[in-house]
C-alpha positions as a Markdown table, in Angstrom:
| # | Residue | x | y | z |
|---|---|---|---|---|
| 1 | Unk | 127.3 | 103.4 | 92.4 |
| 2 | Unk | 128.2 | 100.2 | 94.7 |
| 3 | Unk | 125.8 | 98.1 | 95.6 |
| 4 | Unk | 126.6 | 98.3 | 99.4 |
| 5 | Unk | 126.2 | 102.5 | 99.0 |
| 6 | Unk | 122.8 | 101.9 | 97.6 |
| 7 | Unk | 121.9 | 100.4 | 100.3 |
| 8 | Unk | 122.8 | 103.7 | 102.2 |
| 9 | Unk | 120.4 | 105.9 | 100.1 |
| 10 | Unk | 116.9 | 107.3 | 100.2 |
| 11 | Unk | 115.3 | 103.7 | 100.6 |
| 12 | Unk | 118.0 | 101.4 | 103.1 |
| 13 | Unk | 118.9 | 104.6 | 105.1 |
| 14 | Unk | 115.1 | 104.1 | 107.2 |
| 15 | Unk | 116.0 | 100.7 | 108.1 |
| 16 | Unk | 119.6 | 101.2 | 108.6 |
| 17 | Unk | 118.7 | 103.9 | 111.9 |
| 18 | Unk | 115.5 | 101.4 | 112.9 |
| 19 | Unk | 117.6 | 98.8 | 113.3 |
| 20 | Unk | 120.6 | 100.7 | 115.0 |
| 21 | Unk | 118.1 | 101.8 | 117.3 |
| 22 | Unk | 116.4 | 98.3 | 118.3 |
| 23 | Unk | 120.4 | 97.2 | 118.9 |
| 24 | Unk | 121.1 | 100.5 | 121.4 |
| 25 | Unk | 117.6 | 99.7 | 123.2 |
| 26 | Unk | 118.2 | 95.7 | 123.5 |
| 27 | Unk | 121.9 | 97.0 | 124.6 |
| 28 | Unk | 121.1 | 99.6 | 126.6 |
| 29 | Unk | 120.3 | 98.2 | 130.2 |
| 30 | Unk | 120.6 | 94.8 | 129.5 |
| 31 | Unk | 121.2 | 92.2 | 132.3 |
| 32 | Unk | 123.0 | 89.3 | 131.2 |
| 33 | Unk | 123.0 | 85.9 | 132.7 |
| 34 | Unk | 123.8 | 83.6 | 129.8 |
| 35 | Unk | 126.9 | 81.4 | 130.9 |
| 36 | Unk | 126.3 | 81.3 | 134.5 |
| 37 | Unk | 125.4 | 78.0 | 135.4 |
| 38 | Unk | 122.0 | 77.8 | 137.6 |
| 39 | Unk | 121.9 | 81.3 | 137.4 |
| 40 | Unk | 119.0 | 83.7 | 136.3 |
| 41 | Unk | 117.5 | 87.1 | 136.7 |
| 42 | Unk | 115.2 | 87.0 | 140.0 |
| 43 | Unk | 113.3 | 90.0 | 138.3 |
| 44 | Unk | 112.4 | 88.5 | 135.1 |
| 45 | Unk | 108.9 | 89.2 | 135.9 |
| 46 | Unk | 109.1 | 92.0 | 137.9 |
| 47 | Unk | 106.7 | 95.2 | 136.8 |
| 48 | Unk | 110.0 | 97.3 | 135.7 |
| 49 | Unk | 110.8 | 94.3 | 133.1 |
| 50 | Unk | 107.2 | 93.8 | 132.2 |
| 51 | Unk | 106.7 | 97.3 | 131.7 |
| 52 | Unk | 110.1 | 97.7 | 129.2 |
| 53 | Unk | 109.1 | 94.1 | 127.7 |
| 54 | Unk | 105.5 | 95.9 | 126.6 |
| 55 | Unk | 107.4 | 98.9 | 125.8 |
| 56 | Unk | 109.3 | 97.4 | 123.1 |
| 57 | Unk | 106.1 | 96.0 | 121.9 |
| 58 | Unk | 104.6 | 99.0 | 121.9 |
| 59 | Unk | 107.3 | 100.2 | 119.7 |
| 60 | Unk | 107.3 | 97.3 | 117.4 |
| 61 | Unk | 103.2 | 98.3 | 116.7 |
| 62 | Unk | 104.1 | 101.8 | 116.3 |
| 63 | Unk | 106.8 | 100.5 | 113.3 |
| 64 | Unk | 104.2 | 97.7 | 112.3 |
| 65 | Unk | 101.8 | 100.4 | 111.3 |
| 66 | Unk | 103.6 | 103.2 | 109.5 |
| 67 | Unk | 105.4 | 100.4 | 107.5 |
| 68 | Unk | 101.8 | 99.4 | 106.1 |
| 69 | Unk | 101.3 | 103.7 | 104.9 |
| 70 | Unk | 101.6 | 103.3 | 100.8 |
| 71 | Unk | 105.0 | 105.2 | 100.4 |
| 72 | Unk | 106.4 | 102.9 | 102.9 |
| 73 | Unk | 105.1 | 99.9 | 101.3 |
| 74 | Unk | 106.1 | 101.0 | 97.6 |
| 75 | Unk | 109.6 | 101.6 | 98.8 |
| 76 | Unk | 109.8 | 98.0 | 100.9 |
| 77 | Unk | 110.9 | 100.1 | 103.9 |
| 78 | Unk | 109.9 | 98.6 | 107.3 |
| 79 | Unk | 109.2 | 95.0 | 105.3 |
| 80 | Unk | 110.2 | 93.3 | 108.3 |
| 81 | Unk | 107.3 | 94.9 | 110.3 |
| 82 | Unk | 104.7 | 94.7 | 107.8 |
| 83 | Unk | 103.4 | 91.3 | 109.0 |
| 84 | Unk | 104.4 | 91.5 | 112.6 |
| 85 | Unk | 101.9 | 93.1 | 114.2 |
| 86 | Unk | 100.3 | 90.0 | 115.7 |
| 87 | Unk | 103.8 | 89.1 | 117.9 |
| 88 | Unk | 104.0 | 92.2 | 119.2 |
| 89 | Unk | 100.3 | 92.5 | 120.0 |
| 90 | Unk | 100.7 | 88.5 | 121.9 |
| 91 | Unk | 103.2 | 90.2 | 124.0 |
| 92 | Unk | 99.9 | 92.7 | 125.3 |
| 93 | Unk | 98.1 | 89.8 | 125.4 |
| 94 | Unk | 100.7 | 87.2 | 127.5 |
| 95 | Unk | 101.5 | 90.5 | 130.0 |
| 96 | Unk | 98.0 | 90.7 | 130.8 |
| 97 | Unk | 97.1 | 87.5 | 131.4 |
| 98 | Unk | 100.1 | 87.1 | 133.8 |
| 99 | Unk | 99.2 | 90.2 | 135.7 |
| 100 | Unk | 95.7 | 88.8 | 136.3 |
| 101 | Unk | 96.6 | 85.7 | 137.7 |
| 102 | Unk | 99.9 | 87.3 | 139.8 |
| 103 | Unk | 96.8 | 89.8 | 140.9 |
| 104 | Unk | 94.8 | 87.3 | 141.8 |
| 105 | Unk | 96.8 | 85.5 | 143.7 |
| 106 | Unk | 98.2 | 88.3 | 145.4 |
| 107 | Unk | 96.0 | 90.7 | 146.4 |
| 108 | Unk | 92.9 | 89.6 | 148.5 |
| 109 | Unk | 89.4 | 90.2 | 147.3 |
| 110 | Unk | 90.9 | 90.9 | 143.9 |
| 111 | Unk | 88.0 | 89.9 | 141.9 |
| 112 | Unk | 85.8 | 92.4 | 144.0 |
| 113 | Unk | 84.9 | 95.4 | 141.7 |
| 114 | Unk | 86.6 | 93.6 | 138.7 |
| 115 | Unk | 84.2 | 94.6 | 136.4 |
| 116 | Unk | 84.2 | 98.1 | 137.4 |
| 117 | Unk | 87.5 | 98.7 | 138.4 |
| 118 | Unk | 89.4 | 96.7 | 135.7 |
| 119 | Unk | 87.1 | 96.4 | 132.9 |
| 120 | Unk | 85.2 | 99.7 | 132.9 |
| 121 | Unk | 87.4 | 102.0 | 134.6 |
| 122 | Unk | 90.1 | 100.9 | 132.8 |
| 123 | Unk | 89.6 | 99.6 | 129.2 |
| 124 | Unk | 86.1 | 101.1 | 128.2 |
| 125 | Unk | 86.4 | 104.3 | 129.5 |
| 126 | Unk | 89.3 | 105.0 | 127.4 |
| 127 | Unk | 87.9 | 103.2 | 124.3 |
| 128 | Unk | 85.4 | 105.3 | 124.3 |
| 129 | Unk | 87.6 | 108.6 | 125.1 |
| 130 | Unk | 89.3 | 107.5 | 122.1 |
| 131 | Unk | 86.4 | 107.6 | 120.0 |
| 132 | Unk | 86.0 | 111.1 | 121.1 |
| 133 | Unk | 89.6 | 112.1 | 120.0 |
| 134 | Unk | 88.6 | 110.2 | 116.2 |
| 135 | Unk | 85.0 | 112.1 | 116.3 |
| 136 | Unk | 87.1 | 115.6 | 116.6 |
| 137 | Unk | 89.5 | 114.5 | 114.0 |
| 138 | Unk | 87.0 | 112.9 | 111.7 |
| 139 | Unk | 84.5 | 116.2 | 111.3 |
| 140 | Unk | 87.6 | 117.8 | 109.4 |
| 141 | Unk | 86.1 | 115.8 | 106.6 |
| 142 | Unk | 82.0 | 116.6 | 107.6 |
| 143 | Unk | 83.4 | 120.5 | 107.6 |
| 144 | Unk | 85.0 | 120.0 | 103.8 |
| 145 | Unk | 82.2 | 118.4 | 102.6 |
| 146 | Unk | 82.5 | 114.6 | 102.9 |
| 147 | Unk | 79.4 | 113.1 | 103.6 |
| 148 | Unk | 79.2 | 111.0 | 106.5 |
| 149 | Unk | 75.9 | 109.4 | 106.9 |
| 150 | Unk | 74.0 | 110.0 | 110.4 |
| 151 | Unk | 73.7 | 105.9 | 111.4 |
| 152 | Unk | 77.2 | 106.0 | 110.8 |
| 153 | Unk | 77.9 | 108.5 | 113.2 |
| 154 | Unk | 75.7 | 107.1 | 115.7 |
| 155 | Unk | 77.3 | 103.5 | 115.0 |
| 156 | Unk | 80.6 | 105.0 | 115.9 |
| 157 | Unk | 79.7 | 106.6 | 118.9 |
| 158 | Unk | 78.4 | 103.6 | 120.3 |
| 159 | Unk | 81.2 | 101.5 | 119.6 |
| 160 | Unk | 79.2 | 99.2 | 117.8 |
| 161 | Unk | 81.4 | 100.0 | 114.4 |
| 162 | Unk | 84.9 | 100.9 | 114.6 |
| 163 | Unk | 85.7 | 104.9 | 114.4 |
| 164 | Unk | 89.2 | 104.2 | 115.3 |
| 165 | Unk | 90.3 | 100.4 | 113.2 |
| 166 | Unk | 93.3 | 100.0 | 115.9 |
| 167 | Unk | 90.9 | 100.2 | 118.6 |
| 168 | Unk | 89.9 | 96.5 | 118.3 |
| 169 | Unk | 92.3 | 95.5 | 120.9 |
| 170 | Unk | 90.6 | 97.2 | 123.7 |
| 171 | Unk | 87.5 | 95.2 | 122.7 |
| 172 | Unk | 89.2 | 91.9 | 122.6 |
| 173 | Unk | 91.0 | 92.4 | 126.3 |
| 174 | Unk | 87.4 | 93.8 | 127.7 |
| 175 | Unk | 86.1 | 90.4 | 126.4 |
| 176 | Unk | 88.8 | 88.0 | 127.6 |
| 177 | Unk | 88.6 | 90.2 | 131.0 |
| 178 | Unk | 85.3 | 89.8 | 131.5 |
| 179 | Unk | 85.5 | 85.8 | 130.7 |
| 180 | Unk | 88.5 | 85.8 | 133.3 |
| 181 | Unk | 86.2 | 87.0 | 135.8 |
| 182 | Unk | 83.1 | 84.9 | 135.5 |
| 183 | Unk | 85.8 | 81.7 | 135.2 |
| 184 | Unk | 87.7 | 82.6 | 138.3 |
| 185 | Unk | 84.9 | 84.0 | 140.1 |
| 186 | Unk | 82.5 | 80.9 | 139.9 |
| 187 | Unk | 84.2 | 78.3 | 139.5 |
| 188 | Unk | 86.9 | 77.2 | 142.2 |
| 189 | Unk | 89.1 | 74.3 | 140.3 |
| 190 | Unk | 91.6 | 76.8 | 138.3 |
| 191 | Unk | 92.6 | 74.0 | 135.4 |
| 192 | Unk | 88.8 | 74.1 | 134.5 |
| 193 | Unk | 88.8 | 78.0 | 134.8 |
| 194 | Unk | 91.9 | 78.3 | 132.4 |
| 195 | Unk | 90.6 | 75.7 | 129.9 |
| 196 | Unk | 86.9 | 78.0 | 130.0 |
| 197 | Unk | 88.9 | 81.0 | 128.6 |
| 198 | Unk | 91.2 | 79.0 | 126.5 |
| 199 | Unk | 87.8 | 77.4 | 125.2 |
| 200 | Unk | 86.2 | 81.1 | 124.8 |
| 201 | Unk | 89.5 | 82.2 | 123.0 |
| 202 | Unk | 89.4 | 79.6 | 120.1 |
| 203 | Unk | 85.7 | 80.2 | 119.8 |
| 204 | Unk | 86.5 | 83.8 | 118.9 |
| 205 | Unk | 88.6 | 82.8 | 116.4 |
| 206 | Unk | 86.5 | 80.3 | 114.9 |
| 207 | Unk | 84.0 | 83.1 | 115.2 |
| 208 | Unk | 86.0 | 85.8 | 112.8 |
| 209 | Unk | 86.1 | 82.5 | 110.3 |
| 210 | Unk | 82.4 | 82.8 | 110.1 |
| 211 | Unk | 82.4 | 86.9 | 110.2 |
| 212 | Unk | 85.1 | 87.4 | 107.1 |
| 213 | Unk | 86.7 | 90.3 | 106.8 |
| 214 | Unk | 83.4 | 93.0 | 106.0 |
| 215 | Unk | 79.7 | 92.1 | 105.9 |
| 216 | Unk | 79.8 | 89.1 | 102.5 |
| 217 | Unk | 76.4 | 87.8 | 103.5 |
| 218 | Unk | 74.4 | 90.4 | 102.2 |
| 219 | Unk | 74.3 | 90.7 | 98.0 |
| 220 | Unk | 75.0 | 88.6 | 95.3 |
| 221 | Unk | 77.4 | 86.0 | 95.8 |
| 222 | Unk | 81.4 | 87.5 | 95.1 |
| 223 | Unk | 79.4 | 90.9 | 95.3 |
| 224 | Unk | 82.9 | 92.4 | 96.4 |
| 225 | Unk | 84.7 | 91.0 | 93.5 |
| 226 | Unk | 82.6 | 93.4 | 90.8 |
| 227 | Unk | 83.6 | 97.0 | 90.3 |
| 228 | Unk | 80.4 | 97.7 | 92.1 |
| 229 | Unk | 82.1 | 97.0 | 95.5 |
| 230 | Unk | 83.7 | 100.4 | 95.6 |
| 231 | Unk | 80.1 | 101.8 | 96.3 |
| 232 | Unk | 78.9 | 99.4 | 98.4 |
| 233 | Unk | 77.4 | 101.1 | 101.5 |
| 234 | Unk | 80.3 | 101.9 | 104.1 |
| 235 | Unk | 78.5 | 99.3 | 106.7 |
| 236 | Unk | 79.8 | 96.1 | 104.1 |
| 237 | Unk | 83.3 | 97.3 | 103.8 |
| 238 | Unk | 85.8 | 96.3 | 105.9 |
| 239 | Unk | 87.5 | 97.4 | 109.5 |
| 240 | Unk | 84.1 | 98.3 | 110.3 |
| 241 | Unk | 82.4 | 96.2 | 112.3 |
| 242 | Unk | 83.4 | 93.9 | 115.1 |
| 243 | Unk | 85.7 | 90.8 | 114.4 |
| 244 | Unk | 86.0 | 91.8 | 110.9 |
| 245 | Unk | 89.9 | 90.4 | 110.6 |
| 246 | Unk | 92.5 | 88.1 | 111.7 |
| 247 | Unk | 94.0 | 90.3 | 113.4 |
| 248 | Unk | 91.2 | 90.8 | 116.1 |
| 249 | Unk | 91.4 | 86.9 | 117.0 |
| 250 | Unk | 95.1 | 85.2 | 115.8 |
| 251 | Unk | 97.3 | 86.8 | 118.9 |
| 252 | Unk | 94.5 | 85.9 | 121.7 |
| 253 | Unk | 96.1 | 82.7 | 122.5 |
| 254 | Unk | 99.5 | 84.6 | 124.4 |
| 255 | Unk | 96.6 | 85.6 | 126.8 |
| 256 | Unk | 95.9 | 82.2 | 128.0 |
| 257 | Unk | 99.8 | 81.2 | 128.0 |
| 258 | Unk | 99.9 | 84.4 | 130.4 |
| 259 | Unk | 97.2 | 82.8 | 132.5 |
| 260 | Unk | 98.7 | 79.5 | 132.4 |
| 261 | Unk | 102.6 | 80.7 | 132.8 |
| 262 | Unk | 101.7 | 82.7 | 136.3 |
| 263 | Unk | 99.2 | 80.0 | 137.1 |
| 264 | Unk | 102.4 | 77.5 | 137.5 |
| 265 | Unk | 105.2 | 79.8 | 136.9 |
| 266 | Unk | 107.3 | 78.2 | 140.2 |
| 267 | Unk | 106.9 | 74.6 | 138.6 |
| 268 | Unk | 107.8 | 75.6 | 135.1 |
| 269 | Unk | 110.7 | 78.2 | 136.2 |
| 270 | Unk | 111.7 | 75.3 | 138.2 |
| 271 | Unk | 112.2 | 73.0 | 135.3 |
| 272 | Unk | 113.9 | 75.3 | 133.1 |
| 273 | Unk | 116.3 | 76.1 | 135.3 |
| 274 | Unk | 117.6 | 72.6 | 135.1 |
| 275 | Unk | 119.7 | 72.6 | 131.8 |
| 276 | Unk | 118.6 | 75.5 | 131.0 |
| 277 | Unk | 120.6 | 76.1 | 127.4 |
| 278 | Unk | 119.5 | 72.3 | 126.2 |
| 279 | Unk | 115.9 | 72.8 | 127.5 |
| 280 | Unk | 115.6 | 76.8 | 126.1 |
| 281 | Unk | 116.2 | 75.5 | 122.2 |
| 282 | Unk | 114.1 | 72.7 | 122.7 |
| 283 | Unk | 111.6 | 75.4 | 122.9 |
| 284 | Unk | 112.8 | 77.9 | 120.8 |
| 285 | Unk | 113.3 | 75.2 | 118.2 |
| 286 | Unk | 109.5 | 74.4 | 119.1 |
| 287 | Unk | 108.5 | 77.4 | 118.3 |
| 288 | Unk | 110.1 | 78.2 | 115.4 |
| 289 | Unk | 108.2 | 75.0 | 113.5 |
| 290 | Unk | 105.1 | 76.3 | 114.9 |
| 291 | Unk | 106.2 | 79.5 | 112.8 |
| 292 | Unk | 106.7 | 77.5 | 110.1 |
| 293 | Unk | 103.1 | 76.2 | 110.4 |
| 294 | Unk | 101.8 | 79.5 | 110.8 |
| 295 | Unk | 103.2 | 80.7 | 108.0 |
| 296 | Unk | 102.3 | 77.2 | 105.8 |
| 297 | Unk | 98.7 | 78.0 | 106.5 |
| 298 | Unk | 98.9 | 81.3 | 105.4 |
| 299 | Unk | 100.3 | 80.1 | 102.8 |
| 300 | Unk | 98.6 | 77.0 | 101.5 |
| 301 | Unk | 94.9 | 78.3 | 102.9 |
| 302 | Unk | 94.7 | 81.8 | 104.1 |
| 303 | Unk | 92.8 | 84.4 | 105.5 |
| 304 | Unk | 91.9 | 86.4 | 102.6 |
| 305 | Unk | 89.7 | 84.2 | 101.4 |
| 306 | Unk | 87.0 | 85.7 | 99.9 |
| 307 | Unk | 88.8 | 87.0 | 97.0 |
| 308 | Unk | 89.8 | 83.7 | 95.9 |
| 309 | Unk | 85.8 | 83.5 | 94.0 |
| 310 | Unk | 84.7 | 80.7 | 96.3 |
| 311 | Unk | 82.5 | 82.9 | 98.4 |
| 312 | Unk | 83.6 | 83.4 | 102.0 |
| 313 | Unk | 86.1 | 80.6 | 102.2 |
| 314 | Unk | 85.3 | 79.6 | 106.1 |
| 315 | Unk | 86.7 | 76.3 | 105.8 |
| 316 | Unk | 89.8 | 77.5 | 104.9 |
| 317 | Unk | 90.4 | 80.3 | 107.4 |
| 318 | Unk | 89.5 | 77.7 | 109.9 |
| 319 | Unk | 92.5 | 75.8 | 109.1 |
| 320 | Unk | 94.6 | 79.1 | 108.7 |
| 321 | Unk | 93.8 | 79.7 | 112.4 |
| 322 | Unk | 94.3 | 76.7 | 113.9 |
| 323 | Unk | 98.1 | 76.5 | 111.9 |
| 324 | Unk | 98.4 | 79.7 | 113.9 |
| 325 | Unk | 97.3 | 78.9 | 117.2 |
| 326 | Unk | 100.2 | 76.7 | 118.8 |
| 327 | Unk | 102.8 | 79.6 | 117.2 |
| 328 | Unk | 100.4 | 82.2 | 119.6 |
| 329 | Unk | 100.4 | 79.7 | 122.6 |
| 330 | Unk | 104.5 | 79.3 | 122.3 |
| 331 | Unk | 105.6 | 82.9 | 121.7 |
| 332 | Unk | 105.2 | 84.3 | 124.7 |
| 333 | Unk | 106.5 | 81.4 | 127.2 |
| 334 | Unk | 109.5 | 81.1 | 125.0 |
| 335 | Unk | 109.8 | 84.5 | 125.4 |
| 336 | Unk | 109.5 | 85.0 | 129.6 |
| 337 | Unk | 112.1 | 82.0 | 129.2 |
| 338 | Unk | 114.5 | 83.7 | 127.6 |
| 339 | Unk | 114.3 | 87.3 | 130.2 |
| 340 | Unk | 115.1 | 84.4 | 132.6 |
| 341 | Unk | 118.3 | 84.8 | 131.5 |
| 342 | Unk | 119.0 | 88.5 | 129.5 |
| 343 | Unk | 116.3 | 91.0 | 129.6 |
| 344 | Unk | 116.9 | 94.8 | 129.2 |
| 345 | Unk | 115.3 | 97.9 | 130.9 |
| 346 | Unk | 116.2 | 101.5 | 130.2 |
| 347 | Unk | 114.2 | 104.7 | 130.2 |
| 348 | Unk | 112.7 | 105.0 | 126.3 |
| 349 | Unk | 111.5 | 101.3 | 127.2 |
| 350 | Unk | 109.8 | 101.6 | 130.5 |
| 351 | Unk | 108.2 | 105.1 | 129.0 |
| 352 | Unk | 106.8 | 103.6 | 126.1 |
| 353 | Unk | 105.4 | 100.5 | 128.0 |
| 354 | Unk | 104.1 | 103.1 | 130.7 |
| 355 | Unk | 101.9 | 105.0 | 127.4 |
| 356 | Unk | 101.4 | 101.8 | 125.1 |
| 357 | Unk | 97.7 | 101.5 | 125.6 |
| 358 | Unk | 97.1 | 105.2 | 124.8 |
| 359 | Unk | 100.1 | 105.1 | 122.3 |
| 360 | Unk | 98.2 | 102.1 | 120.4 |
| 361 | Unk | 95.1 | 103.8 | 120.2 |
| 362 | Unk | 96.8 | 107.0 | 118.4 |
| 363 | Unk | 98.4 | 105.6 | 116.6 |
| 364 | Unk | 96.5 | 105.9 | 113.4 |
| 365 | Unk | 95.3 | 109.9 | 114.3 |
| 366 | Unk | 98.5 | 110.5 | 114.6 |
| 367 | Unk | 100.0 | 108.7 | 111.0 |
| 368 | Unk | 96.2 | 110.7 | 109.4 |
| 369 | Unk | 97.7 | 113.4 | 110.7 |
| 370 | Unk | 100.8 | 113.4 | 109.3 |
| 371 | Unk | 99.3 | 112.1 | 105.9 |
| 372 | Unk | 97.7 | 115.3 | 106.0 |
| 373 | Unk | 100.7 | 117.0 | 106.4 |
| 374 | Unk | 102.6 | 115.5 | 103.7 |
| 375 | Unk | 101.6 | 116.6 | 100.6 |
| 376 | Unk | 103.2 | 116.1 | 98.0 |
| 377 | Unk | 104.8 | 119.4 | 97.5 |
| 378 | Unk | 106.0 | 118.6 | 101.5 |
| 379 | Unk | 107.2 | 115.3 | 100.4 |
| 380 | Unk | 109.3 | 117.2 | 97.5 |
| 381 | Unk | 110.8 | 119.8 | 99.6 |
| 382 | Unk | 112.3 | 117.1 | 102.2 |
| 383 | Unk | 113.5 | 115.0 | 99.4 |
| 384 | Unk | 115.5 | 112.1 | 99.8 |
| 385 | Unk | 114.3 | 112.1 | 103.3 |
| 386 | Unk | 110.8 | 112.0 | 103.8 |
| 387 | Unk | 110.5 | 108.8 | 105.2 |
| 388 | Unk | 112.3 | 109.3 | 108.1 |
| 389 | Unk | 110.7 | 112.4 | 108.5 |
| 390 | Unk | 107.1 | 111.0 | 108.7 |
| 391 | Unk | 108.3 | 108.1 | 110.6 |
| 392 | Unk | 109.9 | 110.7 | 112.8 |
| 393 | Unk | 106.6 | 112.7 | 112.6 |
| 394 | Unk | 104.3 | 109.6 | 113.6 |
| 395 | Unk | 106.5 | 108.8 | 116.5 |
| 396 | Unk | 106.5 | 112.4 | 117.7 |
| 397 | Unk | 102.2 | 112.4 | 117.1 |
| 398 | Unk | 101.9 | 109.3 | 118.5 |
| 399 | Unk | 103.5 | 110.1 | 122.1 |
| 400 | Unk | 102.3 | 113.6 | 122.6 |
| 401 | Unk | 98.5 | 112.5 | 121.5 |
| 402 | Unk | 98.8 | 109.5 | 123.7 |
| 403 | Unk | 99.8 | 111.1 | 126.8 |
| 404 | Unk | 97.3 | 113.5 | 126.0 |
| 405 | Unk | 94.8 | 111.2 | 125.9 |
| 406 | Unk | 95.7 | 109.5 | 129.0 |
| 407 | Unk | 95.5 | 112.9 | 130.7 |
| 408 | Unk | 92.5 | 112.9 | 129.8 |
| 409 | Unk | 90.8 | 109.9 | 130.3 |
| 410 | Unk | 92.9 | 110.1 | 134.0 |
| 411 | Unk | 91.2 | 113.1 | 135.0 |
| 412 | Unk | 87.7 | 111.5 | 133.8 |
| 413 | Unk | 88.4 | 107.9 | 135.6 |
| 414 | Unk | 88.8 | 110.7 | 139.0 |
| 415 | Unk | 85.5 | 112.0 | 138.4 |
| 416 | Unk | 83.3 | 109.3 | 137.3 |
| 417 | Unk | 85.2 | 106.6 | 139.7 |
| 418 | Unk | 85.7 | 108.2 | 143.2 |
| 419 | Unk | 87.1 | 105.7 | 145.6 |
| 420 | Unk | 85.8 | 105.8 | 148.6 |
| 421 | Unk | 88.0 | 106.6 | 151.6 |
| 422 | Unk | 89.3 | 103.7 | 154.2 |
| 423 | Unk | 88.1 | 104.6 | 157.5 |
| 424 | Unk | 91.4 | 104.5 | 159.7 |
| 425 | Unk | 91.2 | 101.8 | 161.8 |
| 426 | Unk | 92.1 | 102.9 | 165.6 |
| 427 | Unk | 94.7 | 100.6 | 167.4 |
């Protein structure tokens, strides 16, 4: 058989229709100003684009986490989305941070209620709704006989360990929320406010240096490196506890560059505008050295440290992180620069950024789910096709549980959070 028909087969035919349907959706209600001269979208920051732009990242983290499910990885389908996570999780990250300071600066006694309204009401209500979704789905293995210890259970329920792996975001946006607050609540000089939570961001990272990747304090030193770490108690594996994993700390920066971009956004609009093609690739070229550097550090030092037999390997996750950081600062400006001149909006965008915070957290139900389903006598009556199929499946899982969810934790956010009633005001 040619070489460009293989390509069409069982294994290229997945990333054949996932990249015919990125083209459609970048097509599909695209505004285009590139070649008019001083000439840009006004609504490059508008909610409708913000909600699409977080819509395609949603979609991007949907893609990033069926192509790490084994059959997907054996087959190299999805490769492109294997290690991409963290770029569409800055976008989260750089939208949020812009919609606090637009907030802010737009709505008066914003930072009244924070706390409740923004932080409790709407992050750790859900988080924990969530939880509940993963306790339902996880005593399908208690009922067949998998032995779940009680601390564990307990652990979970309090959030203190992770039921639900994805769910670390939540905790990570609680946290730069809540720093938000206290910065821009107390202290009136914004530079020093935005260099407090810039401050507070690298100080996580530097703090999942120290934390590893599962609990390697405790033991022998390399304990994880022995056959013996396959029955290590559940509590020193990894994914369970807080900031156990680059992931939870490498994409933070975008949040400050959100902060910072709406902070000053007429100034630096202003200059781009001004030459815009000469002064976009300075930018973009900019950027794509600071991926470079990124991906040097993984390289050269790395994460994954601890299974190089050098214990923990702090020293060199610390310089992994920091090759990282100006990539995480960069990406989203350079991308906000770029909607300045093309962006696109279309339905199956704007839905998907409407659901991507209770999409994200079902994610992984949803994929367990269809694990479930696909045995392998499934996976041999679909044949050639079962990849699609799960993906398919995941996708289909993924949005019906994640409106579900928000349906839920909507109806629970109107009982437990009543706002009170404005008096009317007679004239």
């Amino acid at each position: 058989m040619p070489e460009f028909l293989k390509d069409l087969t069982a294994v290229g035919i997945v990333d054949q229709v996932i990249f015919y349907f990125f083209l459609v959706l970048f097509i599909w209600g695209g505004t285009n100003k590139f070649g008019r001269k001083n000439e840009i979208n006004d609504d490059y920051t508008s909610l409708e684009t913000m909600k699409s732009l977080r819509g395609f990242a949603a979609i991007g983290v949907i893609l990033h986490h069926i192509s790490q499910v084994d059959m997907f990885q054996q087959k190299g389908i999805l490769a492109p989305f294997l290690n991409a996570g963290a770029y569409f999780v800055a976008i989260f990250f750089f939208c949020s941070g812009y919609g606090l300071i637009k907030s802010l600066d737009s709505k008066p006694d914003y930072l009244k209620g924070f706390v409740r309204k923004r932080i409790v009401k709407a992050i750790v209500l859900p988080f924990y709704v969530n939880i509940l979704f993963y306790v339902f789905y996880n005593l399908g293995d208690a009922l067949t006989g998998t032995n779940i210890p009680a601390e564990r259970w307990i652990l979970n329920l309090t959030g203190i360990t992770m039921m639900n792996p994805f769910g670390w975001y939540p905790v990570v946006i609680a946290l730069l929320y809540l720093v938000f607050f206290l910065s821009f609540r107390f202290i009136k000089k914004r530079p020093i406010a935005l260099g407090i939570v810039l401050l507070f961001i690298i100080a996580m990272g530097i703090g999942f240096c120290f934390n590893g990747h599962f609990v390697w304090w405790v033991g022998k030193k390399n304990w994880w490196l022995s056959p013996a770490a396959n029955t290590a108690p559940w509590w020193q594996q990894q994914k369970v506890f807080w900031f156990n994993g680059e992931w939870w700390v490498n994409s933070a920066p975008a949040f400050f560059t959100g902060l910072l971009f709406a902070s000053y956004e007429k100034h630096i609009a202003g200059f781009f505008k001004k030459l815009y093609v000469v002064k976009f690739h300075v930018l973009l070229i900019l950027t794509m050295i600071f991926y470079k550097l990124s991906a040097f550090g993984q390289t050269k030092f790395g994460y994954w440290t601890e299974y190089a037999g050098k214990g923990p390997g702090i020293e060199d996750k610390i310089k992994t992180y920091f090759c990282q950081v100006p990539l995480f600062l960069f990406l989203g400006l350079t991308i906000i620069i770029f909607l300045m001149k093309y962006h696109v909006s279309n339905p199956i965008s704007r839905f998907f950024g409407k659901y991507s915070f209770h999409t994200y957290l079902m994610n992984l139900l949803a994929i367990g789910i269809m694990i479930l389903i696909f045995t392998p006598q499934v996976q041999k009556t679909v044949g050639k096709f079962s990849t699609i199929v799960f993906a398919i499946g995941v996708f289909a899982f993924t949005i019906g549980l994640g409106i579900l969810e928000q349906k839920v934790t909507g109806l629970l956010q109107k009982v437990l959070f009543k706002e009170k009633k404005k008096k009317e005001v007679a004239a």
